[in-house]
TORKOL-270564 format. One record per atom (N, C-alpha, C): x negated, y negated, z; residue in three letters. Coordinates in steps of 0.2 Angstrom, whole numbers, padded with zeros to 4 digits, always signed. Layout:
<rs>
XYZAla...
</rs>
This chain:
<rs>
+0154+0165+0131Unk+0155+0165+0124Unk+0149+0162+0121Unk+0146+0166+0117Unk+0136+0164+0114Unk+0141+0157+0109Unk+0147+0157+0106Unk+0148+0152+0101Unk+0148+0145+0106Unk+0151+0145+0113Unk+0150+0139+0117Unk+0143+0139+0119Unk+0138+0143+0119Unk+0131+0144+0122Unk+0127+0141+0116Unk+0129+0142+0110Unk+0127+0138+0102Unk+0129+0131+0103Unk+0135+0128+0106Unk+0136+0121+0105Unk+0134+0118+0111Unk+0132+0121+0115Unk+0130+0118+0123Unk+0121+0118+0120Unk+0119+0119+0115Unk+0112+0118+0115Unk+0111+0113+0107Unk+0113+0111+0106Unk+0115+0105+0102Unk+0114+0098+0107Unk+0110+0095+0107Unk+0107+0089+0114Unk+0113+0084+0110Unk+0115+0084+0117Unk+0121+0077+0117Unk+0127+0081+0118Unk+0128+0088+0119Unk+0134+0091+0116Unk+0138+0092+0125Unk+0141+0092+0127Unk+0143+0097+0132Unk+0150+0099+0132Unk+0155+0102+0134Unk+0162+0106+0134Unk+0163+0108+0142Unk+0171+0108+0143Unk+0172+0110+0149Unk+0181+0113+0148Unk+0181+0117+0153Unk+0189+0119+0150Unk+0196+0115+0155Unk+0199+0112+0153Unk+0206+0107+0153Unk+0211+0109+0151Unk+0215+0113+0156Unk+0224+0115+0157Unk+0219+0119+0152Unk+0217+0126+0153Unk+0218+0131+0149Unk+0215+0130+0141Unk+0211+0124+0139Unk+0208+0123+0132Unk+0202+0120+0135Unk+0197+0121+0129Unk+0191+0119+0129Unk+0190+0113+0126Unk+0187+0107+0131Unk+0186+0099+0128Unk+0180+0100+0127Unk+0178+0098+0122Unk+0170+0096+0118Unk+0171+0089+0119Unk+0166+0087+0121Unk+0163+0079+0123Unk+0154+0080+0118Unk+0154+0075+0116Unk+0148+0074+0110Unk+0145+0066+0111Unk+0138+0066+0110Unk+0137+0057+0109Unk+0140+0059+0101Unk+0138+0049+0100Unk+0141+0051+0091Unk+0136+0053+0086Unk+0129+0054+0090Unk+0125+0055+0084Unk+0127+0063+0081Unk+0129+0067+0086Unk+0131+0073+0086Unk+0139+0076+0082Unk+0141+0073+0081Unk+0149+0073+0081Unk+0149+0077+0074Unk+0145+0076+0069Unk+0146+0078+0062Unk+0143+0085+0062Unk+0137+0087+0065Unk+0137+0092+0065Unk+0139+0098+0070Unk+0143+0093+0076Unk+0148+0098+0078Unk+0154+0102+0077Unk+0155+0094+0070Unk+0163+0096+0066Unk+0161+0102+0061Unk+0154+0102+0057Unk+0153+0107+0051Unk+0152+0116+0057Unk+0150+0114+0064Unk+0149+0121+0067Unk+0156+0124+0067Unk+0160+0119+0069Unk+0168+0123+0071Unk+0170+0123+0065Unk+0170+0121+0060Unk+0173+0123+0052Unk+0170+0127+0050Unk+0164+0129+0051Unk+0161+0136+0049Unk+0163+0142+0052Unk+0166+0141+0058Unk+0168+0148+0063Unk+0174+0146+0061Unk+0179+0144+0058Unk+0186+0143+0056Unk+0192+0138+0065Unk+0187+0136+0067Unk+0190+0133+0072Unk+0194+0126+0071Unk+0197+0122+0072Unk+0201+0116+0071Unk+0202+0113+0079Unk+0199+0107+0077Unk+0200+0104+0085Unk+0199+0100+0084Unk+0199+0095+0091Unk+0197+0085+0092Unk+0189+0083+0095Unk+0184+0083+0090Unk+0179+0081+0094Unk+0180+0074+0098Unk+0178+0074+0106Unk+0181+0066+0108Unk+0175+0065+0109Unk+0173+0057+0109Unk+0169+0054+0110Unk+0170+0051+0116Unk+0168+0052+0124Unk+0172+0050+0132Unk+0170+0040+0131Unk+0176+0038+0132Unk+0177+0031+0132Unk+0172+0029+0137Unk+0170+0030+0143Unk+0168+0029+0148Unk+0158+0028+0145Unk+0159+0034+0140Unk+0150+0033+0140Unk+0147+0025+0134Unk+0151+0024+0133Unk+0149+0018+0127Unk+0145+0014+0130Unk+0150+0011+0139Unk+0143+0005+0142Unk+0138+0008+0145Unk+0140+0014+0148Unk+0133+0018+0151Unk+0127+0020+0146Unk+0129+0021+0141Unk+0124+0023+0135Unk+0119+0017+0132Unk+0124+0012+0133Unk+0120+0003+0130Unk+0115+0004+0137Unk+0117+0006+0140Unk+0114+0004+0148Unk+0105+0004+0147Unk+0108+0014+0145Unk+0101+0019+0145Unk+0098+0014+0140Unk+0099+0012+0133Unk+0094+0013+0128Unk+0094+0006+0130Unk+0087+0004+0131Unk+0083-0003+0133Unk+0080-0005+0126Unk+0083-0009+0123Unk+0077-0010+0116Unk+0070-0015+0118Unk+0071-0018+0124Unk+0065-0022+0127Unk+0059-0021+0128Unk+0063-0014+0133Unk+0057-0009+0135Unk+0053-0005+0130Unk+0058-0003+0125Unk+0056+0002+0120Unk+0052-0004+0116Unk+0051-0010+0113Unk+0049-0014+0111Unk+0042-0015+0117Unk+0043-0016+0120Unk+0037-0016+0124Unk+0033-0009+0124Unk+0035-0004+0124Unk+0031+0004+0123Unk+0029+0004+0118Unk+0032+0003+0111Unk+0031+0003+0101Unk+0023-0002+0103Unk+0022-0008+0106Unk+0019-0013+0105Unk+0012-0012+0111Unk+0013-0008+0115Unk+0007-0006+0118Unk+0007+0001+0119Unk+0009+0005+0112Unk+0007+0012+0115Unk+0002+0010+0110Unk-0004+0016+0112Unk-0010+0015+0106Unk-0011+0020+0103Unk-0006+0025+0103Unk-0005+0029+0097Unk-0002+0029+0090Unk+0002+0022+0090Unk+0006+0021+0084Unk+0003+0014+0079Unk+0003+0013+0075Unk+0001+0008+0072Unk+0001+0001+0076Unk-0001-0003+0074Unk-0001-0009+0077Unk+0004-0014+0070Unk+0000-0014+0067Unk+0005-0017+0060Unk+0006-0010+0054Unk+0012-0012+0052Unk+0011-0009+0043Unk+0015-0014+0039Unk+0012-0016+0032Unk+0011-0018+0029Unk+0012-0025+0032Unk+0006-0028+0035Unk+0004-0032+0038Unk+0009-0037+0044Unk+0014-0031+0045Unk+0019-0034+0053Unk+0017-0029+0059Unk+0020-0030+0062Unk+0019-0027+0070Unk+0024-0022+0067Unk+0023-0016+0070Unk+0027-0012+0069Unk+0036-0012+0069Unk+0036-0013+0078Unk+0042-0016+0078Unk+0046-0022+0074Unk+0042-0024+0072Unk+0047-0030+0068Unk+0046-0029+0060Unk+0043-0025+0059Unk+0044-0022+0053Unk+0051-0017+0052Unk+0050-0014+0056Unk+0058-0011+0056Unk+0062-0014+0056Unk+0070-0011+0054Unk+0076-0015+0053Unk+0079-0014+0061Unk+0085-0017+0063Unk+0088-0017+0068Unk+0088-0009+0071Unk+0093-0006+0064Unk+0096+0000+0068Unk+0093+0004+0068Unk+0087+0002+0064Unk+0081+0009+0065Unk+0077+0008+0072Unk+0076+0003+0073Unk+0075-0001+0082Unk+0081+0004+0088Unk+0085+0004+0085Unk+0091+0005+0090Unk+0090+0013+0089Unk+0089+0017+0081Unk+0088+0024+0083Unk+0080+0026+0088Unk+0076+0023+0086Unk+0070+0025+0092Unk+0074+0023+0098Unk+0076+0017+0100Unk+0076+0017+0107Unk+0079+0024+0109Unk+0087+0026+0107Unk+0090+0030+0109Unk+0084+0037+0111Unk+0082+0038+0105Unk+0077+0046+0107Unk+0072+0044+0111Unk+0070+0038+0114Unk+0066+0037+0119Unk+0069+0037+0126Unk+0077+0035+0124Unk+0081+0034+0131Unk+0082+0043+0132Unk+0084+0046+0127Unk+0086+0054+0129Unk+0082+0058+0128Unk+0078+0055+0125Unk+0072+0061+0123Unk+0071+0068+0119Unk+0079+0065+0114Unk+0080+0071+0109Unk+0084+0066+0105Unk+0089+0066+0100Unk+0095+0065+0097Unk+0094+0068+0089Unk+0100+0066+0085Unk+0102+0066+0079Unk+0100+0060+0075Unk+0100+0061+0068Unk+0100+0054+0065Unk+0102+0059+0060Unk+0109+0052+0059Unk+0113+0056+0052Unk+0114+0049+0049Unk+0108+0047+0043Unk+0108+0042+0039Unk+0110+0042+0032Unk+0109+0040+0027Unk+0108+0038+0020Unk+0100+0040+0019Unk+0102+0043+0012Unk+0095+0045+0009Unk+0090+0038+0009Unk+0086+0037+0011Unk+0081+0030+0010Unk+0082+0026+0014Unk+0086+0026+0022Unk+0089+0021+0026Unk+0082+0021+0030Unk+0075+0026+0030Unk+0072+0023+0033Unk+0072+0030+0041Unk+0074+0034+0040Unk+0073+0039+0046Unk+0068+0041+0047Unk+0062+0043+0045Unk+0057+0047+0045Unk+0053+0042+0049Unk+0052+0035+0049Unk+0050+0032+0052Unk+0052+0033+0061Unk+0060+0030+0060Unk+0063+0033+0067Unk+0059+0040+0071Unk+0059+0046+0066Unk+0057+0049+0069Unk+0050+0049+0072Unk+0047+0049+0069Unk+0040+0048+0070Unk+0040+0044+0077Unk+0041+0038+0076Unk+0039+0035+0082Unk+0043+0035+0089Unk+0049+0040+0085Unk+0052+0041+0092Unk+0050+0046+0096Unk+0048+0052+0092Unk+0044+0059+0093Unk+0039+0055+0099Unk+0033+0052+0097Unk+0030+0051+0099Unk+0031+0047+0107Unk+0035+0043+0106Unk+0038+0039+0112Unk+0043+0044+0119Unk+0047+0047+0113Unk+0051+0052+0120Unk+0044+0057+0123Unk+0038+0059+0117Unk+0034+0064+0121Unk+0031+0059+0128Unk+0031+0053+0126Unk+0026+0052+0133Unk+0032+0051+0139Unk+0037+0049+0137Unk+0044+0047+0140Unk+0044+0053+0147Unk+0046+0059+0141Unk+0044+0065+0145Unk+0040+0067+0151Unk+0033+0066+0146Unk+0027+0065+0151Unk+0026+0062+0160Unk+0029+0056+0159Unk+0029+0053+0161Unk+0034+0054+0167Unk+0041+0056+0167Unk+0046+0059+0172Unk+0042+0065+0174Unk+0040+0068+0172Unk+0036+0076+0174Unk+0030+0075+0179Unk+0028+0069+0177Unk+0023+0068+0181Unk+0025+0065+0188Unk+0031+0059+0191Unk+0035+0057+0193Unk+0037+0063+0198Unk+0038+0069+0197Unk+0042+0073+0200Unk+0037+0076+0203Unk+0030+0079+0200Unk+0024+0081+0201Unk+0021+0078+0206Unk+0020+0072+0207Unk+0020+0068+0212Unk+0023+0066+0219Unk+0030+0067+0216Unk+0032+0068+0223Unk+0036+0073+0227Unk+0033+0078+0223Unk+0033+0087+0226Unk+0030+0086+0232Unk+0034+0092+0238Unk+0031+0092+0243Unk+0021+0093+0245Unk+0018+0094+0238Unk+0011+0094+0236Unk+0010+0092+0230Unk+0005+0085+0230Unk+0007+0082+0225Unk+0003+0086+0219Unk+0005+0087+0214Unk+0000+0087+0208Unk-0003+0083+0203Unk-0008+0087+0202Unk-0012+0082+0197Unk-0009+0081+0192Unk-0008+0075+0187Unk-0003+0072+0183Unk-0004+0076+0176Unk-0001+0076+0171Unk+0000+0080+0167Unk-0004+0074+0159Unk-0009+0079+0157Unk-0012+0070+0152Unk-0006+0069+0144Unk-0006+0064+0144Unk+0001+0062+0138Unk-0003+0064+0132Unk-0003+0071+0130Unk-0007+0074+0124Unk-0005+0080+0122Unk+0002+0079+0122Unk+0003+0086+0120Unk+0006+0086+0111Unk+0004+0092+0110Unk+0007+0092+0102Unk+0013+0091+0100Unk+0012+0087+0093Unk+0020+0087+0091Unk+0021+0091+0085Unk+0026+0094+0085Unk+0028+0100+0078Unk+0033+0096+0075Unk+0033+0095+0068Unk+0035+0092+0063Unk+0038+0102+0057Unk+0045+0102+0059Unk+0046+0105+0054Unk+0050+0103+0049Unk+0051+0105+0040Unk+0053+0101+0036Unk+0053+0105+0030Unk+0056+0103+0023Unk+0057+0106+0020Unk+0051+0106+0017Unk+0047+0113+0014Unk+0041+0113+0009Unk+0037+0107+0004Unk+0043+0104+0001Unk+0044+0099-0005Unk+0041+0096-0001Unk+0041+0090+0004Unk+0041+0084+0008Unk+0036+0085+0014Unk+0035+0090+0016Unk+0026+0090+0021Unk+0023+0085+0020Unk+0020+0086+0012Unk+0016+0080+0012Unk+0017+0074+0012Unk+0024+0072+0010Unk+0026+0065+0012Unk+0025+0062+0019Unk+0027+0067+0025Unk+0029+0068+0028Unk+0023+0067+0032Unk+0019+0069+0030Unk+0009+0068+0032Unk+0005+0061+0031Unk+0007+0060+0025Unk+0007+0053+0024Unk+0011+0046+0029Unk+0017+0050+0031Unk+0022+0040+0034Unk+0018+0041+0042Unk+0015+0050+0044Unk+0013+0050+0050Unk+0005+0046+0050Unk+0000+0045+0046Unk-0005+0042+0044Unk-0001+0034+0046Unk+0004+0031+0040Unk+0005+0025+0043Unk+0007+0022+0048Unk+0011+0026+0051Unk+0015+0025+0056Unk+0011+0026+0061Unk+0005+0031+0064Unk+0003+0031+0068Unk-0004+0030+0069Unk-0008+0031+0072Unk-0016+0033+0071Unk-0019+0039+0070Unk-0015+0044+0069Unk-0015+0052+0069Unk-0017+0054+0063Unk-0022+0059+0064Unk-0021+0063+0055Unk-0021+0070+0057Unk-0013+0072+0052Unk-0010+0076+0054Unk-0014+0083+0050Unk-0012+0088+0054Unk-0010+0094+0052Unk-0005+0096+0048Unk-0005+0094+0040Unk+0000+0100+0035Unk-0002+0104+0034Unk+0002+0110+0035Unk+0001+0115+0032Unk+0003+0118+0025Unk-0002+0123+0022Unk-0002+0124+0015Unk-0005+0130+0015Unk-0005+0134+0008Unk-0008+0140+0007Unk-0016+0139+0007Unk-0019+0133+0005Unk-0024+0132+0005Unk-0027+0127+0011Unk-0025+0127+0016Unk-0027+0122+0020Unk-0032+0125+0025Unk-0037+0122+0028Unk-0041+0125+0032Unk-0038+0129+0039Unk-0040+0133+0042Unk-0035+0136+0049Unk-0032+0130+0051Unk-0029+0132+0057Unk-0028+0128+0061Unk-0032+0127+0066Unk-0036+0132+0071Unk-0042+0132+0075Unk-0047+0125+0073Unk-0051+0126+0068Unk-0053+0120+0067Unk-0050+0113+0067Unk-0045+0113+0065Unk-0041+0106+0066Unk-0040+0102+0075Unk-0036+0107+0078Unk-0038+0108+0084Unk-0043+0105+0088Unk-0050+0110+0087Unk-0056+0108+0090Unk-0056+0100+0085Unk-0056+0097+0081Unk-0055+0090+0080Unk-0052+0087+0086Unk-0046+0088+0088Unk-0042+0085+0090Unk-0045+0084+0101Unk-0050+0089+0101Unk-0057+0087+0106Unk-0053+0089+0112Unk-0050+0098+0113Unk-0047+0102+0118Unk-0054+0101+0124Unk-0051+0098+0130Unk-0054+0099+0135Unk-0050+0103+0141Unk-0053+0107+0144Unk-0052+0111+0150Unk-0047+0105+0157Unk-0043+0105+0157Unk-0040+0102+0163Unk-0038+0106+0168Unk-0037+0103+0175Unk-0035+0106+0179Unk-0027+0111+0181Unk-0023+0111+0173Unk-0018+0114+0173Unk-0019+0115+0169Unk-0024+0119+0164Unk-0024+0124+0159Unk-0028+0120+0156Unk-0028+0119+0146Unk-0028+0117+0141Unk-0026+0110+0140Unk-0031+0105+0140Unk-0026+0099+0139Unk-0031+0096+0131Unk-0029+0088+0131Unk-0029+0087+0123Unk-0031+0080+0122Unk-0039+0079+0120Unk-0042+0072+0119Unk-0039+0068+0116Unk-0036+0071+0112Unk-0029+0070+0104Unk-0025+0072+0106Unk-0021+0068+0102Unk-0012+0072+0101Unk-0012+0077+0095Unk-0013+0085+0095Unk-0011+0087+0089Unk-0003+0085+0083Unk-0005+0082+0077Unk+0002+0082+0075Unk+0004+0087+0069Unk+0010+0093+0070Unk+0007+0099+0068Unk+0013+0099+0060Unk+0012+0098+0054Unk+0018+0097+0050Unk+0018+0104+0046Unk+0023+0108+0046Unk+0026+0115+0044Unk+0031+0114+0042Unk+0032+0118+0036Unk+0038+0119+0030Unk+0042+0122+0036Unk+0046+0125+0033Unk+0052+0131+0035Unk+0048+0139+0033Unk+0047+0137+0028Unk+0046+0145+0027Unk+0039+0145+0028Unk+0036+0142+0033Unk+0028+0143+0035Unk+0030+0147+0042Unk+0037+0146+0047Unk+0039+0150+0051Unk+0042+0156+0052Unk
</rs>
């Protein structure tokens, strides 16, 4: 069914079938845009949230760790507006990075001004080395080890028109990066690139910089 292959690629989401129905299991971040999918294909059901995952989920997201990666990565600020990053942020916005660092994807369904873009930003950044960093893990202890993969790879930022440039901006604060928006007037993107000091690595194209790439919707 491509409608279950739609909700099985929503990260957080999985279903399985029970006495002849299909049970949707979702974390919570996911739960609201699971409920607008089935109400838009005229569906009615219970989305559950598994009692079981609550302490396993506290488990995963480490705020100590992730407080320790925020404060020694060297790709994201060190202070703004004259605090350490981390302690500039509010709790829950501490608690939505952790999670996209523990999972290496999620949802944030906030309030207009609660402060998410931050989340995002620094979480994007955290899950890509997160990532990096398990792939490398595996890489290594393949039955031939491979050369490690360097934590440089680009991050795509897509978003509505209006707010790019906001958007290009909180990435300037938040991080050490000067991004990539794009506009009708902006220089290629080739040029931005060759800034960001592509060098030749032993598994293709790797990356002196972290390109950060920010595109409207309708740039796609």
């Amino acid at each position: 069914d491509p409608r279950v292959e739609a909700l099985h690629a929503i990260p957080g989401v999985w279903s399985r079938v029970v006495a002849g129905q299909r049970r949707i299991d979702c974390l919570p971040d996911a739960v609201v845009p699971v409920r607008e999918i089935l109400t838009a294909w005229g569906l009615h059901g219970r989305v559950q949230i598994p009692q079981v995952f609550s302490a396993a989920h506290r488990s995963r997201v480490d705020l100590l760790a992730t407080e320790a990666a925020v404060r020694s990565h060297p790709e994201l600020a060190p202070t703004v507006d004259g605090k350490p990053l981390w302690a500039w942020m509010a709790p829950f916005q501490r608690e939505g990075v952790a999670r996209m660092r523990a999972y290496r994807s999620g949802h944030i369904h906030q309030d207009p001004g609660a402060g998410k873009t931050v989340q995002e930003i620094v979480g994007a950044v955290l899950a890509a080395s997160e990532t990096v960093r398990l792939v490398n893990e595996d890489r290594a202890s393949g039955p031939v080890a491979a050369p490690p993969l360097p934590d440089t790879f680009p991050i795509l930022i897509v978003t509505k028109a209006m707010v790019r440039y906001q958007i290009g901006r909180q990435v300037r604060r938040f991080t050490v990066h000067q991004p990539y928006v794009h506009h009708p007037k902006a220089k290629g993107l080739g040029p931005y690139l060759a800034d960001c000091g592509p060098q030749q690595g032993p598994d293709g194209l790797t990356w002196a910089r972290r390109p950060v790439l920010v595109f409207s919707w309708t740039d796609l």
